[in-house]
N, C-alpha and C positions, 0 to 999 in steps of 0.2 A: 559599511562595516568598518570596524578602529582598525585603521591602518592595513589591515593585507591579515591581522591576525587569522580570523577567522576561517579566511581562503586556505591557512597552513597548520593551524592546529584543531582537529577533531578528533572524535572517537576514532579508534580502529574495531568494528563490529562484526561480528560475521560474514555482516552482509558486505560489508567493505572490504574483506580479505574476497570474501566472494563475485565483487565487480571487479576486484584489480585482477585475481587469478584467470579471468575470460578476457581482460584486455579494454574493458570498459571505458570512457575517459568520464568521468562525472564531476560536478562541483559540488563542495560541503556548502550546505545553507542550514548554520545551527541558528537558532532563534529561543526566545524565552520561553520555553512552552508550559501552562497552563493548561492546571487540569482540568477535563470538561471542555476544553476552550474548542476541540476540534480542528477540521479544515477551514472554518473563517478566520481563527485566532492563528493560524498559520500565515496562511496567506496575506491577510494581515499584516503580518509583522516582515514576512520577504518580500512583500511589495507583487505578490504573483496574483493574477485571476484565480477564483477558488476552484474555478472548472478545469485547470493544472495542476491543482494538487490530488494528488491517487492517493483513495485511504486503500490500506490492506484490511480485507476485513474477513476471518476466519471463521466457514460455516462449520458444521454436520448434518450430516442427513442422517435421519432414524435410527440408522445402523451405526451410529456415531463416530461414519468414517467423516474425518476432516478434508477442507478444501479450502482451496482461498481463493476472492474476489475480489478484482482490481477494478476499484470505480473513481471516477469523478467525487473529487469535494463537494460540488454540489448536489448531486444526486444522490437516490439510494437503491438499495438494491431488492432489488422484486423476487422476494427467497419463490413463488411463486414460481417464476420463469426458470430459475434457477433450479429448483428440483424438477422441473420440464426436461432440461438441458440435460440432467447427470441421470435422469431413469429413475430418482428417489423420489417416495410416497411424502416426506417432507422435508424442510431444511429449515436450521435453526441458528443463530448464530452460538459459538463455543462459550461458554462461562469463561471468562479473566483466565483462572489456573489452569482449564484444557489448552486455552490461546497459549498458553507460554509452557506445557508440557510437550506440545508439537512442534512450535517455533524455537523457543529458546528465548521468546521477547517476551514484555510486559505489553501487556495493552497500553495503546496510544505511543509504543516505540519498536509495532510489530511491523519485519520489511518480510516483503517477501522472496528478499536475496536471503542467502545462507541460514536457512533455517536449518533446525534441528535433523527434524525427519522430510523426506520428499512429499511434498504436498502437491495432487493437483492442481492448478493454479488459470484460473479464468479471468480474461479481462474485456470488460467491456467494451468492445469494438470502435467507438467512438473514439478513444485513448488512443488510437493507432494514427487520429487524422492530425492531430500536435505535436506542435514543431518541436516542443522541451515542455515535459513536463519536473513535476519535485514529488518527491516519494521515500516513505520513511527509511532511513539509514541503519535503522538498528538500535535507535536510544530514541527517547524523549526528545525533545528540544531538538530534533535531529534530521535533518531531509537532505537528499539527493536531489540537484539535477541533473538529467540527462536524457536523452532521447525516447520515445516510443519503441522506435526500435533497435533499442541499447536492449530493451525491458522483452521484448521476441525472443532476443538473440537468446539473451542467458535463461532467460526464464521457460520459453516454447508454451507460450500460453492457447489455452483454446480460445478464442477470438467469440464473444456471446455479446446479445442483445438484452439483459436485463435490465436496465437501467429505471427508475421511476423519478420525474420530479419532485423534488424534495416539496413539503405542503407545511403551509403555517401552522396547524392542526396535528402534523406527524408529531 
């Protein structure tokens, strides 16, 4: 990073007013981010494993109550397992403008610290066994490190087993 900049000048996002108000200690890890580019083009660019970086990804089930799911970059999520989990007949991910009418964010700069409205919030249980993971900030270009269980504490996630290997074919 050029000189310490980085480490002191970031966004101030929701979600950042949101980690600091619970006491959180996290580092900013802004990067170039690229549309489309994902969790590889992340990880990437901060030098992390992509199975540390947690995308936020915001369902609906039928009823078009919103949820969010905390998974691995390299993985994806088994909406299958997932409307198991929540008692829903199905589960779909949100269109762009539902995502950022619940959160407040843009897709590809959605965290699931200070959102809008309170959202249920599930995370993949495997995310609980890493030491630091990186997870969106609240912008684009934009990620948090900090703990697994930074992301418990404030968030009080349900703990689920969705996960599916991500397939060259998906």
């Amino acid at each position: 990073m050029s000189g310490g900049v980085a480490k002191t000048k970031h966004p101030v996002t929701p979600a950042i007013r949101a980690l600091r108000a619970a006491g959180v200690a996290f580092t900013p890890r802004p990067y170039d981010y690229v549309e489309h580019g994902g969790t590889q083009r992340s990880a990437q660019a901060l030098g992390v494993d992509e199975h540390a970086v947690i995308k936020t990804i915001v369902l609906e089930t039928e009823h078009a109550e919103p949820l969010v799911v905390l998974m691995h970059g390299d993985r994806r999520v088994s909406t299958k397992k997932v409307a198991k989990v929540v008692g829903a007949k199905s589960i779909k991910p949100c269109d762009p403008a539902v995502v950022t009418k619940h959160t407040g964010y843009l897709v590809g700069g959605t965290s699931p610290f200070g959102t809008r409205k309170a959202l249920g919030v599930y995370m993949q249980s495997s995310i609980a066994d890493l030491e630091r993971v990186v997870i969106n900030g609240g912008k684009r270009g934009f990620l948090v490190e900090l703990t697994p269980s930074d992301i418990v504490t404030v968030l009080a996630p349900t703990l689920v087993d969705v996960a599916e290997t991500l397939s060259a074919e998906a």
